[in-house]
C-alpha positions in Angstrom: -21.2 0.3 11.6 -18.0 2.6 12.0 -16.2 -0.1 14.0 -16.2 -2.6 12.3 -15.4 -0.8 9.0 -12.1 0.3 10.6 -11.4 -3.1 12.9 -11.0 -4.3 8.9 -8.7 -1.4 7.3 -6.4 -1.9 10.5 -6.1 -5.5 10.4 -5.3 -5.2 6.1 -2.9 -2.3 7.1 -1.4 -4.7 9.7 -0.8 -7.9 7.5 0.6 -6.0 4.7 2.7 -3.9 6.9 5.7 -6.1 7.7 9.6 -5.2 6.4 8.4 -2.2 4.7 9.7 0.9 4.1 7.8 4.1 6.3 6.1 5.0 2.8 4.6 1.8 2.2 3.3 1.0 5.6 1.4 4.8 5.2 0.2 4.4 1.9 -1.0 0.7 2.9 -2.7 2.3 6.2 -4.3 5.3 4.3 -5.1 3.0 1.7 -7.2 0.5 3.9 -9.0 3.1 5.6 -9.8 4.5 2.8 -10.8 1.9 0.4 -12.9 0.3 3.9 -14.7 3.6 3.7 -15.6 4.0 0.5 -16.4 0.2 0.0 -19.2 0.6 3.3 -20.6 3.6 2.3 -21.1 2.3 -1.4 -22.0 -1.1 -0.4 -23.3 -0.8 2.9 -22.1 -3.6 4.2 -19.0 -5.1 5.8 -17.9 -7.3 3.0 -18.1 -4.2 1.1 -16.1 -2.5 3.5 -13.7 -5.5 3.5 -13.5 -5.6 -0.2 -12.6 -1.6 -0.3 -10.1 -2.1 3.0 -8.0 -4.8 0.8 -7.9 -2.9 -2.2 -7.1 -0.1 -0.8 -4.4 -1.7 0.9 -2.9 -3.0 -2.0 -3.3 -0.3 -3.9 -1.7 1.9 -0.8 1.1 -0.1 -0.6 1.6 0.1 -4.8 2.1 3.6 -4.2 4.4 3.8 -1.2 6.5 1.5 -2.8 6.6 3.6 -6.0 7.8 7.0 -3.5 10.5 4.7 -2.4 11.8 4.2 -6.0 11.8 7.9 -7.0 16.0 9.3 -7.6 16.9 5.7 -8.4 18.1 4.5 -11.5 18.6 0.7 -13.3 22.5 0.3 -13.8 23.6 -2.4 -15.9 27.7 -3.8 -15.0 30.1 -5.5 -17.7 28.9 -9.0 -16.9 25.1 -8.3 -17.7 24.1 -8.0 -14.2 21.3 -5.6 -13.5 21.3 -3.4 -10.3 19.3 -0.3 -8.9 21.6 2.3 -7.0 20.6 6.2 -6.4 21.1 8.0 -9.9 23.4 11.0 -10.2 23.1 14.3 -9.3 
């Protein structure tokens, strides 16, 4: 039942893993596994487990991508334009 549980949370880690920062790809892995866990244990099943391994995955990647925001601030330029740079120190 193990196997197939994580066969799932690798194969959501590996689709939502491409051009992403070294946060997001952990948080998406940790995520999957995590989420494919908890969703077979609760469910015991492997659409449970799938269910858990794409939320987690989502929710993973939500949260990497947040790390990679932190120190970085939303300037704004004369024209209007919007544009995030790192904020000063």
């Amino acid at each position: 039942m193990k196997a197939p549980i994580f066969a799932v949370a690798a194969a959501s880690a590996l689709f939502l893993a491409g051009c992403e920062t070294q946060n997001q790809t952990t948080g998406t892995a940790v995520g999957a596994a995590t989420g494919a866990a908890i969703g077979g244990l609760t469910s015991g099943s492997l659409a449970g487990a799938a269910v858990g391994a794409a939320t987690g995955a989502a929710a993973g990647n939500l949260i990497g991508r947040a790390a990679d925001e932190r120190n970085m601030c939303i300037y704004q330029d004369s024209a209007g334009n919007r544009y995030k740079a790192a904020c000063p120190a």
